[in-house]
N, C-alpha and C positions, 0 to 999 in steps of 0.2 A: 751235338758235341763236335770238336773242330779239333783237327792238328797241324802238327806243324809241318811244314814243304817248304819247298822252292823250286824256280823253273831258272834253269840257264840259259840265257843268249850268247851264241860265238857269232859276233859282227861280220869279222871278217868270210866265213864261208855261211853266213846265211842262215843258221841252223838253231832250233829252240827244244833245249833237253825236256823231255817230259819225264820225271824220274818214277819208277815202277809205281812205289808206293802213293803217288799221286793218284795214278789210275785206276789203281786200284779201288782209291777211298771213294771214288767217284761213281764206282759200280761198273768198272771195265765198258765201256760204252765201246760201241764200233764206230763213234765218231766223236769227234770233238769242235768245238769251236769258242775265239775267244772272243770276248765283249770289253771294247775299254770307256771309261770313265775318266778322259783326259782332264777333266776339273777337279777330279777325287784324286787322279794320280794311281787309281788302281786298273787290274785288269780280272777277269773271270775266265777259269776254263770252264766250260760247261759242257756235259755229256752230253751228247744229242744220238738218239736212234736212227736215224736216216741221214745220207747226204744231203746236203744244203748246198749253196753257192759259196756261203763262209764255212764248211766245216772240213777238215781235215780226217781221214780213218784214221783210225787207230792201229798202227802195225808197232807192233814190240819189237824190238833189239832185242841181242843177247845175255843182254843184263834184264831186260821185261819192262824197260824205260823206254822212249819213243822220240825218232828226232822227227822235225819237221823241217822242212828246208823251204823259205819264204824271203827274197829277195824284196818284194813288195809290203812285208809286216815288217821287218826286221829294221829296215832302211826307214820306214814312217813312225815307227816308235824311237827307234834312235833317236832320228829328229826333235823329235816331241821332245823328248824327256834329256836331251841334251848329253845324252852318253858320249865316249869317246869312240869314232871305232877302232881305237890303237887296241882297245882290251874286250873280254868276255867279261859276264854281268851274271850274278846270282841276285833274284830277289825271292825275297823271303815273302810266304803267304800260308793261308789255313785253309784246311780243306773242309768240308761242309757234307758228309755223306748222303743226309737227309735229303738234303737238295742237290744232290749230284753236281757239285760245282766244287772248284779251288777257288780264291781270293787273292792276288798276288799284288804285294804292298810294292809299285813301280819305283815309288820315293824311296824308297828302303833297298835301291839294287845297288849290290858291292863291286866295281872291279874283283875277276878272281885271277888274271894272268893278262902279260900282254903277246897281243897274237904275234905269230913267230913269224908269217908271209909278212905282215908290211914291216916288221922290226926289219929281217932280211933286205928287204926294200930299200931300207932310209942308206942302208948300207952302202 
């Protein structure tokens, strides 16, 4: 059984929300790492038990959501997927407990605001 998420990207400083309930559905792993499928347009968070080369810990905020801060993901998925980085991105995805992974639909990411340093900028 699968629900519903989403993962936020803010371009501008770099950072990728992981919001509580994701983490949770995943089985709280102390690592994480994603997997993209540039032909499908999607991506995978997958729980991993141990450090890897590609995986990030799992450290909670105060919300129990988790930022990641990835100048080299962030910058290569933009690209790819043709985002703006005048804005931040929500894309919508299902989570998968069974198999400790999220789904996130890349095609399906929304501007949710436009970032306020380069707006300030243009100024």
């Amino acid at each position: 059984m699968s629900n519903n998420t989403h993962i936020s990207f803010y371009l501008s400083s770099y950072r990728i929300h992981i919001f509580r309930e994701t983490i949770q559905a995943i089985g709280n792993p102390g690592y994480v790492r994603f997997l993209v499928n540039r032909e499908a347009g999607s991506m995978i968070l997958q729980a991993c038990g141990r450090k890897t080369p590609t995986s990030h810990k799992v450290v909670t905020d105060c919300t129990g959501g988790m930022e990641i801060k990835s100048f080299p993901f962030c910058s290569v998925l933009a690209k790819e997927m043709n985002w703006n980085d005048m804005f931040s991105y929500r894309i919508p995805g299902q989570t998968f407990p069974d198999q400790h992974i999220a789904v996130f639909d890349l095609t399906g990411a929304e501007p949710i605001g436009r970032n306020d340093e380069r707006q300030e900028a243009e100024f």
